[in-house]
mmCIF file of the C-alpha atoms, coordinates in Angstrom:
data_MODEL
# 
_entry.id   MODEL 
# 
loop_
_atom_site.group_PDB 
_atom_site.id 
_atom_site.type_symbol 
_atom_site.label_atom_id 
_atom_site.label_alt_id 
_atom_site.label_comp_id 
_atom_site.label_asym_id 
_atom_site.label_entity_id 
_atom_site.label_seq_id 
_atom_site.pdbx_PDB_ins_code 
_atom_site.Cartn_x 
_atom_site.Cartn_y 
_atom_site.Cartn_z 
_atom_site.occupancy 
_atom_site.B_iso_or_equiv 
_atom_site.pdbx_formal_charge 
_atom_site.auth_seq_id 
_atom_site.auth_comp_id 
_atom_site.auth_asym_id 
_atom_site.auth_atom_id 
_atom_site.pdbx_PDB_model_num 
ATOM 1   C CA . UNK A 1 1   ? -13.130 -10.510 -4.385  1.00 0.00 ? 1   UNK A CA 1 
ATOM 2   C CA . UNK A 1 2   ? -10.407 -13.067 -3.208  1.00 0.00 ? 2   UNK A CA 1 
ATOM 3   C CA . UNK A 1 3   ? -8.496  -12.802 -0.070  1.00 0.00 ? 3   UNK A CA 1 
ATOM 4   C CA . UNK A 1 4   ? -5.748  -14.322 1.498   1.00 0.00 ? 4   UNK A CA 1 
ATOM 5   C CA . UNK A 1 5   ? -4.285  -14.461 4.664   1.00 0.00 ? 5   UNK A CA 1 
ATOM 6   C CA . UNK A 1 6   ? -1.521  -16.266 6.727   1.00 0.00 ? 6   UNK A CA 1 
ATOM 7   C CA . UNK A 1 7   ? 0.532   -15.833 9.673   1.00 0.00 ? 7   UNK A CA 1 
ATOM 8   C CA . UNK A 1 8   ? 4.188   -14.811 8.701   1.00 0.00 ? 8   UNK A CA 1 
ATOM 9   C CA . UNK A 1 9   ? 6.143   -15.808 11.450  1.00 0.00 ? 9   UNK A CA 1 
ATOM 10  C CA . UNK A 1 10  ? 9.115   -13.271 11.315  1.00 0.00 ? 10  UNK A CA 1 
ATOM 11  C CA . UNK A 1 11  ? 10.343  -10.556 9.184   1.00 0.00 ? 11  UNK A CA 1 
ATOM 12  C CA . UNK A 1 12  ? 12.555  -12.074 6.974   1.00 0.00 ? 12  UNK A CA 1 
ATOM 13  C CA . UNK A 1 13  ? 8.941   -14.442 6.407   1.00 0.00 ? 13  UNK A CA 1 
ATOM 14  C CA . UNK A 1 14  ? 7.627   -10.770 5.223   1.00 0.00 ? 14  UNK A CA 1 
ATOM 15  C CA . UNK A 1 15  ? 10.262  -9.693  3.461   1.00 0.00 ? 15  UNK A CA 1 
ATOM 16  C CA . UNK A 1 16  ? 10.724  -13.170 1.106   1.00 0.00 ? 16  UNK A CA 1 
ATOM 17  C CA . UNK A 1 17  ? 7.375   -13.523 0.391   1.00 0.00 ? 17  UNK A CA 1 
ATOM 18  C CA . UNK A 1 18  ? 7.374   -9.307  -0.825  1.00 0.00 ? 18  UNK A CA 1 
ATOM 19  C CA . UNK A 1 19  ? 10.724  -10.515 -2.674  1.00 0.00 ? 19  UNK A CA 1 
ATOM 20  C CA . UNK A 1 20  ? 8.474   -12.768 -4.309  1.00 0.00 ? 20  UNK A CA 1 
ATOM 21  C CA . UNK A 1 21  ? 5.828   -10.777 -5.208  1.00 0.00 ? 21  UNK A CA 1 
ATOM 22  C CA . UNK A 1 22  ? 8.180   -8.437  -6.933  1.00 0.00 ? 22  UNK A CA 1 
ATOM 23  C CA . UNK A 1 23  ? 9.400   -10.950 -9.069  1.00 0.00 ? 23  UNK A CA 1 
ATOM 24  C CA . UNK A 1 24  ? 6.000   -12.335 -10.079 1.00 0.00 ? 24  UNK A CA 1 
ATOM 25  C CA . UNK A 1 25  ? 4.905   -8.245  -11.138 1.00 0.00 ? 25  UNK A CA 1 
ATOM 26  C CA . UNK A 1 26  ? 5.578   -8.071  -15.029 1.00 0.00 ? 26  UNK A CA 1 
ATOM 27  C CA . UNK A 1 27  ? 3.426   -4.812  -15.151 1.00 0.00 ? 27  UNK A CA 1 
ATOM 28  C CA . UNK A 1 28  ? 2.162   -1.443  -13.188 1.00 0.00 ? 28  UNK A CA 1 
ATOM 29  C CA . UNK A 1 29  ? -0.326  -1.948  -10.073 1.00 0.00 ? 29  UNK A CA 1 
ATOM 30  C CA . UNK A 1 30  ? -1.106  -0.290  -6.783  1.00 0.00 ? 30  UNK A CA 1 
ATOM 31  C CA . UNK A 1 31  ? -0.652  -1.847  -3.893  1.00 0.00 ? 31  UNK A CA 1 
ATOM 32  C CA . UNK A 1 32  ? -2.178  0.046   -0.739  1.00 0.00 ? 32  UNK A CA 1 
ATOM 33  C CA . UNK A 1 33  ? -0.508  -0.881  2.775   1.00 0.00 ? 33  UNK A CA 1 
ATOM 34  C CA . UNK A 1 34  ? -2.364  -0.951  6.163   1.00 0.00 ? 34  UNK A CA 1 
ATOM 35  C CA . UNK A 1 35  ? -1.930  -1.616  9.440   1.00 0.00 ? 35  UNK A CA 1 
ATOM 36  C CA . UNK A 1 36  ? -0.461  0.299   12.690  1.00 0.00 ? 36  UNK A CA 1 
ATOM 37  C CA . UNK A 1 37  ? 2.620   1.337   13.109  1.00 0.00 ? 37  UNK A CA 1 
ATOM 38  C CA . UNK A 1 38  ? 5.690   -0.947  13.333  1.00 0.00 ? 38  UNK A CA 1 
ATOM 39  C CA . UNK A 1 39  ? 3.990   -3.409  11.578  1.00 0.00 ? 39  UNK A CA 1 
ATOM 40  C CA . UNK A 1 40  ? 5.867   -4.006  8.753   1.00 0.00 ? 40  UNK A CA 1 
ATOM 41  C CA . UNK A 1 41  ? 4.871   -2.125  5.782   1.00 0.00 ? 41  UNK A CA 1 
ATOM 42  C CA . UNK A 1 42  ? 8.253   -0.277  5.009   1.00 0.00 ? 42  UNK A CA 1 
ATOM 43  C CA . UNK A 1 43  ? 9.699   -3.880  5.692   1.00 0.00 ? 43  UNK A CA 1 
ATOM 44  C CA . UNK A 1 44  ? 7.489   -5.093  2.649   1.00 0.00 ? 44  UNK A CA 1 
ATOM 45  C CA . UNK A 1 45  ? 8.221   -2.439  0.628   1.00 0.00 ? 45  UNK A CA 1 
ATOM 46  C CA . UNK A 1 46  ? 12.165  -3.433  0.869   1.00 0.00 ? 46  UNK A CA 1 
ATOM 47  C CA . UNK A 1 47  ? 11.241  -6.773  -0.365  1.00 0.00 ? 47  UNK A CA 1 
ATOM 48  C CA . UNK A 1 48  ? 8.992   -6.066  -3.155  1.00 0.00 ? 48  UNK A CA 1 
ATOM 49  C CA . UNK A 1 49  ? 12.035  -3.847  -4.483  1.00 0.00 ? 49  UNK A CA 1 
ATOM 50  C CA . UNK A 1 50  ? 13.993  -6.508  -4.269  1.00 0.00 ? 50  UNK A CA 1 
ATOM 51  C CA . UNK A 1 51  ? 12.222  -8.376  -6.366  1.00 0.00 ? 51  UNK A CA 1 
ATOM 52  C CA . UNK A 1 52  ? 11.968  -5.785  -8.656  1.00 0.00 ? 52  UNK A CA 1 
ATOM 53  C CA . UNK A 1 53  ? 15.747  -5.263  -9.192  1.00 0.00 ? 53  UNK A CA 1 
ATOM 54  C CA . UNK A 1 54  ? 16.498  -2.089  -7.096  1.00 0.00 ? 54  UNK A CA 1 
ATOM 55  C CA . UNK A 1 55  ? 19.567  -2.251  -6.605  1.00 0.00 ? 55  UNK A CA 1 
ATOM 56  C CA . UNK A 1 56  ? 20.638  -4.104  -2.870  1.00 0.00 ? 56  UNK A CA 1 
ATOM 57  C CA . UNK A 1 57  ? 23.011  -0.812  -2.440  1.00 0.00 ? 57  UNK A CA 1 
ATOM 58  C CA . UNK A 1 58  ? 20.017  1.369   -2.500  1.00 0.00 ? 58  UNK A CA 1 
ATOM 59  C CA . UNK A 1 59  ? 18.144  2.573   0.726   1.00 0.00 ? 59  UNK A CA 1 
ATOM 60  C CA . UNK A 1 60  ? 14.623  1.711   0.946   1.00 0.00 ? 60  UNK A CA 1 
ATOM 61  C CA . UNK A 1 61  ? 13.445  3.599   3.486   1.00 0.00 ? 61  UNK A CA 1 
ATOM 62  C CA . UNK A 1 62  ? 9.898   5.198   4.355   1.00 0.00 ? 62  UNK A CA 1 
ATOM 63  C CA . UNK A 1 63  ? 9.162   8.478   3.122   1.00 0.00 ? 63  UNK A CA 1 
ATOM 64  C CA . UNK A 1 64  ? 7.270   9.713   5.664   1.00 0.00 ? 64  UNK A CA 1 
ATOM 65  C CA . UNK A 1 65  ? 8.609   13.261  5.491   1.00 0.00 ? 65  UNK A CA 1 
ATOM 66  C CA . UNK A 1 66  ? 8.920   13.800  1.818   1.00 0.00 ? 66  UNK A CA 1 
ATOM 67  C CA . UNK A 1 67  ? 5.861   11.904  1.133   1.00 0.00 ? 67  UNK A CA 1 
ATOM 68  C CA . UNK A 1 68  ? 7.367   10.046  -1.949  1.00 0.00 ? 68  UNK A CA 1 
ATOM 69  C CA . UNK A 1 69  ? 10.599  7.962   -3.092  1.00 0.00 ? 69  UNK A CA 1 
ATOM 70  C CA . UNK A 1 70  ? 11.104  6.861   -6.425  1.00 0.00 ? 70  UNK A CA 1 
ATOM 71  C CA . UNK A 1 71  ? 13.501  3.630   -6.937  1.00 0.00 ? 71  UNK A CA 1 
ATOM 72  C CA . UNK A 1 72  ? 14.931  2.288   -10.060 1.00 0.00 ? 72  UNK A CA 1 
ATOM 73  C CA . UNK A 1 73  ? 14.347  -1.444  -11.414 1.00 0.00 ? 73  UNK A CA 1 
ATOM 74  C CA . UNK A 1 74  ? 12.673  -3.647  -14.051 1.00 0.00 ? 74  UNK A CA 1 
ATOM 75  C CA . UNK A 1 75  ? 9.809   -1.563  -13.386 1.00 0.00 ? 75  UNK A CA 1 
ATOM 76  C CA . UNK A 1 76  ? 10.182  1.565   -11.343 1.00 0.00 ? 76  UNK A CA 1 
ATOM 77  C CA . UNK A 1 77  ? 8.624   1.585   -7.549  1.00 0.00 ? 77  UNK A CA 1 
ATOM 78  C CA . UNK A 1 78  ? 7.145   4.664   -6.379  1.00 0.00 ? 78  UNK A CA 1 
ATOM 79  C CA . UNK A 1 79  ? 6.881   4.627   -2.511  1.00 0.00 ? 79  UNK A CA 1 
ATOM 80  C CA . UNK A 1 80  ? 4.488   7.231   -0.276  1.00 0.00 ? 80  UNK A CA 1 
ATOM 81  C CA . UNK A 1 81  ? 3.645   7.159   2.893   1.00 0.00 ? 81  UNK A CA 1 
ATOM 82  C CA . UNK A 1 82  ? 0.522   9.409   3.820   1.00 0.00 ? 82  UNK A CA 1 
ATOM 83  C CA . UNK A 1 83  ? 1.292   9.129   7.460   1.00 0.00 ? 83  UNK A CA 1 
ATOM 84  C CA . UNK A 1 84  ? 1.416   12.282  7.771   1.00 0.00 ? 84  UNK A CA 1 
ATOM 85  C CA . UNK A 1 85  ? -1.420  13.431  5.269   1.00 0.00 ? 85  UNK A CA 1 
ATOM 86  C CA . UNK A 1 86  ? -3.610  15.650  7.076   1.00 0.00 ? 86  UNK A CA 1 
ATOM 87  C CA . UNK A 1 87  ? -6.644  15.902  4.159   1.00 0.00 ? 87  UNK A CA 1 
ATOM 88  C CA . UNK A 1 88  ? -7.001  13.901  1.358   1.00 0.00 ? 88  UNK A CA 1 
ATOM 89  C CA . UNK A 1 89  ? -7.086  17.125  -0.686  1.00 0.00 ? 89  UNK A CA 1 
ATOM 90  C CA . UNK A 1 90  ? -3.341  17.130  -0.164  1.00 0.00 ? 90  UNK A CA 1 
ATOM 91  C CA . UNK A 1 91  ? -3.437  14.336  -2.790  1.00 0.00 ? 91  UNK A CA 1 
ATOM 92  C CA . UNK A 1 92  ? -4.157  16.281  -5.578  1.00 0.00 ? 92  UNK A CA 1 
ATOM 93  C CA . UNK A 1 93  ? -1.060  18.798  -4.896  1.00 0.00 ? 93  UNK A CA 1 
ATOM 94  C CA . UNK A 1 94  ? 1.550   15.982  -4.755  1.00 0.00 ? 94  UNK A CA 1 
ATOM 95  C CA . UNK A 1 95  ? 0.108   14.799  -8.516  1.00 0.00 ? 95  UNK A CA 1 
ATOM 96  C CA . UNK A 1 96  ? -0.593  10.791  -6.988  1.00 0.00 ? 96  UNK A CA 1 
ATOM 97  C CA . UNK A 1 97  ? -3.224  10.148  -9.555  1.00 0.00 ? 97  UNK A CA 1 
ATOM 98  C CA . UNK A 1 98  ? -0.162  10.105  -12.350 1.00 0.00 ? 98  UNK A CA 1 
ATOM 99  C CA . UNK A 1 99  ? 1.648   7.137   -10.238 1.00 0.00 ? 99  UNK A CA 1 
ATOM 100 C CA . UNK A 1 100 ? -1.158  5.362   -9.488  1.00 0.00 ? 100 UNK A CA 1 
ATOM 101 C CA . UNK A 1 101 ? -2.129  4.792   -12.995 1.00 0.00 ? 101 UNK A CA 1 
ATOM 102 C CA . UNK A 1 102 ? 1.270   5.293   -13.920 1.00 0.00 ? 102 UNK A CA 1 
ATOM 103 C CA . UNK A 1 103 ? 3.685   3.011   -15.829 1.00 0.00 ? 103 UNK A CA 1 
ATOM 104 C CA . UNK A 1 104 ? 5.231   1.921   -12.694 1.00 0.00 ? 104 UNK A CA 1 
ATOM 105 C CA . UNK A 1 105 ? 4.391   0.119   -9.260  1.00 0.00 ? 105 UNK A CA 1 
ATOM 106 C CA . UNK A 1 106 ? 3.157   2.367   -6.748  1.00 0.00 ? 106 UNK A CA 1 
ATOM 107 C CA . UNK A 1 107 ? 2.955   1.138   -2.730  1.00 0.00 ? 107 UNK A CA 1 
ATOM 108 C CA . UNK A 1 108 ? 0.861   3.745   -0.728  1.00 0.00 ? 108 UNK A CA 1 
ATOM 109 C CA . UNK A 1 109 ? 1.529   3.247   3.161   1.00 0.00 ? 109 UNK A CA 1 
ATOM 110 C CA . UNK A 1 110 ? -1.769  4.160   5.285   1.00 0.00 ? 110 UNK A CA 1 
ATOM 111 C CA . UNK A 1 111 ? -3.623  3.956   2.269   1.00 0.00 ? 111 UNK A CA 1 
ATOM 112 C CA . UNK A 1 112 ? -6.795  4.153   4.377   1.00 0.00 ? 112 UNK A CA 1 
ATOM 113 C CA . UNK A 1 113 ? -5.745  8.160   4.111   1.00 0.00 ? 113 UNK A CA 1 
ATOM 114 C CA . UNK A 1 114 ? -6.203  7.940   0.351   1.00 0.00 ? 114 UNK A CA 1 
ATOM 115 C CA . UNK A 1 115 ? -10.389 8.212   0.729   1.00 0.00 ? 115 UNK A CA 1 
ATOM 116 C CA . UNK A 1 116 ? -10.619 6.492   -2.880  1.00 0.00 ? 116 UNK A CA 1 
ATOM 117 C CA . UNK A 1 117 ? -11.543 3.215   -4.154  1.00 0.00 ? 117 UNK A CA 1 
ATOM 118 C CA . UNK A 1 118 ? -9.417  1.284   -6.579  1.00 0.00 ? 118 UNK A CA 1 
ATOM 119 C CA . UNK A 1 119 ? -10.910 -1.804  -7.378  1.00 0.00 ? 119 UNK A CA 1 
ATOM 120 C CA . UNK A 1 120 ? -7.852  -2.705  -9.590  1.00 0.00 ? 120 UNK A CA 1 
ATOM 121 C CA . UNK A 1 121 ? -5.007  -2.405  -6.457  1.00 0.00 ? 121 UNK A CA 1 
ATOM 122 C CA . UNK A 1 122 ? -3.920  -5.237  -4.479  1.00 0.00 ? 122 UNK A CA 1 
ATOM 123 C CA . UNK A 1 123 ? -4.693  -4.274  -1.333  1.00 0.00 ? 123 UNK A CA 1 
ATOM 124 C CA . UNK A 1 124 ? -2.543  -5.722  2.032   1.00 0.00 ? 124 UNK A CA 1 
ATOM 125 C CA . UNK A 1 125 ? -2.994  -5.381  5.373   1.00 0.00 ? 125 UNK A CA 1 
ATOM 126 C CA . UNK A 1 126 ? -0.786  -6.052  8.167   1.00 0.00 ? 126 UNK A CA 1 
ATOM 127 C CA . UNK A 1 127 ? -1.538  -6.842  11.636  1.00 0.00 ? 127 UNK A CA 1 
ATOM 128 C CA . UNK A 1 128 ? 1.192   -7.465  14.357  1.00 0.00 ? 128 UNK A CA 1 
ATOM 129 C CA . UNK A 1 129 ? 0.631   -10.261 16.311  1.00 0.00 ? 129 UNK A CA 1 
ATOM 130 C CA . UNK A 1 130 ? 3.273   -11.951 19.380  1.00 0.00 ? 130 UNK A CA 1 
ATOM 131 C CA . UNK A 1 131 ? 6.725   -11.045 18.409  1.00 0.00 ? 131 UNK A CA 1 
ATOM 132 C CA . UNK A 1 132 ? 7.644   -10.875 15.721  1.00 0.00 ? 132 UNK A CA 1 
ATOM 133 C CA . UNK A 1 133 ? 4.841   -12.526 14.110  1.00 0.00 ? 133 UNK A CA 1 
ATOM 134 C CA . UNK A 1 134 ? 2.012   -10.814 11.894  1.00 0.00 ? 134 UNK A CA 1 
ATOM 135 C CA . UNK A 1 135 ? -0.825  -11.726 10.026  1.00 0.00 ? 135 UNK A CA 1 
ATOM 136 C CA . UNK A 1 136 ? -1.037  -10.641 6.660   1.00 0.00 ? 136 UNK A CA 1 
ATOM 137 C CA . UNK A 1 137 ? -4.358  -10.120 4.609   1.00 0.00 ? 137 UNK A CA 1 
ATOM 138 C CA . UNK A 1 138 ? -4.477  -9.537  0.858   1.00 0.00 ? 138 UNK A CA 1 
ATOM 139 C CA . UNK A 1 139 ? -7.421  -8.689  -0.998  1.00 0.00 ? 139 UNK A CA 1 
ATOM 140 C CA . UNK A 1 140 ? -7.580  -8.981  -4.478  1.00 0.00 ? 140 UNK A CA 1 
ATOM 141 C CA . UNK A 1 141 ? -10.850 -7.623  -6.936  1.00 0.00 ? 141 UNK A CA 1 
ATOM 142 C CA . UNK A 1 142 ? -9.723  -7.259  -10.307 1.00 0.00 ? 142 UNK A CA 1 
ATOM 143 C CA . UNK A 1 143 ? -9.056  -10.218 -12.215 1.00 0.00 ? 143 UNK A CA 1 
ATOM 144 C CA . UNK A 1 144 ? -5.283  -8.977  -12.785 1.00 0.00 ? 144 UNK A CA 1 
ATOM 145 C CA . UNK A 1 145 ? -4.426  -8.833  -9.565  1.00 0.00 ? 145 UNK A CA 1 
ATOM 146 C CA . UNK A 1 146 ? -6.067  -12.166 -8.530  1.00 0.00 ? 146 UNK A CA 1 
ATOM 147 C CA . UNK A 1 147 ? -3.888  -13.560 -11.168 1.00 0.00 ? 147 UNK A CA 1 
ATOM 148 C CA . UNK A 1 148 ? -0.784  -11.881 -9.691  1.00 0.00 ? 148 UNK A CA 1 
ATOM 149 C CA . UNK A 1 149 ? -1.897  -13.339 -6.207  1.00 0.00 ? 149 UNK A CA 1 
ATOM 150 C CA . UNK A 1 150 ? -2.197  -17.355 -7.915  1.00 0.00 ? 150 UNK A CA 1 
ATOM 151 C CA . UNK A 1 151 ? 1.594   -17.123 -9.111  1.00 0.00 ? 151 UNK A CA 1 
ATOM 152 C CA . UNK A 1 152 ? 2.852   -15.930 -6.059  1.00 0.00 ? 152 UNK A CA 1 
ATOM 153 C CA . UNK A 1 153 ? 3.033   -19.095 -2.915  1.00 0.00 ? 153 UNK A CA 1 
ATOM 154 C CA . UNK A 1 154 ? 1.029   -18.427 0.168   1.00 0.00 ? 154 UNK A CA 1 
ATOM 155 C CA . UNK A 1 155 ? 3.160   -19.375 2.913   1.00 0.00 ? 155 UNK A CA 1 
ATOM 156 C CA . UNK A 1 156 ? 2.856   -22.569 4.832   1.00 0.00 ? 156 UNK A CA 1 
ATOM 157 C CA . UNK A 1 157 ? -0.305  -22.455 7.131   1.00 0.00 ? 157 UNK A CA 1 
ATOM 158 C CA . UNK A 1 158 ? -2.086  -19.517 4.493   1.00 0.00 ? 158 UNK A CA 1 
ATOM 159 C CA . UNK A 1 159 ? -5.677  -19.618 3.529   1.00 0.00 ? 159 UNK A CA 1 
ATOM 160 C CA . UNK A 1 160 ? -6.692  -18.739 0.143   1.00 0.00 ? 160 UNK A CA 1 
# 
């Protein structure tokens, strides 16, 4: 497993360096978001589809009460937040196996919610810190996504 981790000072920080993720994809993955509330997941997400050509007129919002929002770009981002998820059972209703192996990138917020293990997802974790400041953690395990994680910078003062 590989980690990294660095303090982005601000959200725009957050946002570029999701921007630059997005560009770097070239093919499907999970990525599974943690941390609390307010802490910049749905932030990320806006970035990574910005870097993956949605278009800048479209919303990116959290989909906390429909569960999922599909977006259209060089590869199409499905979002879902399990917020509000109240068994992991409720995971095999909405069909999320099909996106997560799917031919697209899917972003779970509160991922911990999922109660499965996908060694093949890049998973990130964000932790607010003073401000407007937050630490951000990304595990990689599969050799894929530690390649992913090599093209795309660490921020000044990151640890990989």
């Amino acid at each position: 497993m590989s980690l990294w981790r660095w303090l982005s000072p601000s959200p725009d920080a957050t946002w570029q360096w999701a921007k630059d993720l997005g560009l770097a994809l070239q093919q499907p993955l999970t990525l599974l978001l943690s941390g609390p509330l307010g802490s910049g997941k749905t932030l990320l997400v806006q970035g990574l589809a910005s870097g993956l050509g949605v278009a800048d007129t479209v919303a990116v919002t959290s989909p906390t009460y429909g569960v999922m929002h599909c977006y259209e770009g060089r590869l199409p981002l499905y979002h879902f937040d399990l917020y509000r998820l109240a068994e992991p059972d409720e995971l095999s209703e909405l069909g999320l196996e099909e996106y997560l192996w799917g031919q697209g990138v899917a972003v779970v917020e509160w991922a911990e919610r999922l109660g499965l293990e996908l060694p093949e997802a890049l998973e990130i974790q964000l932790l607010p810190q003073a401000e407007e400041q937050r630490w951000i953690e990304v595990r990689a395990q599969a050799p894929a996504t530690v390649a992913i994680m090599e093209q795309v910078s660490v921020p000044q003062g990151g640890q990989p």
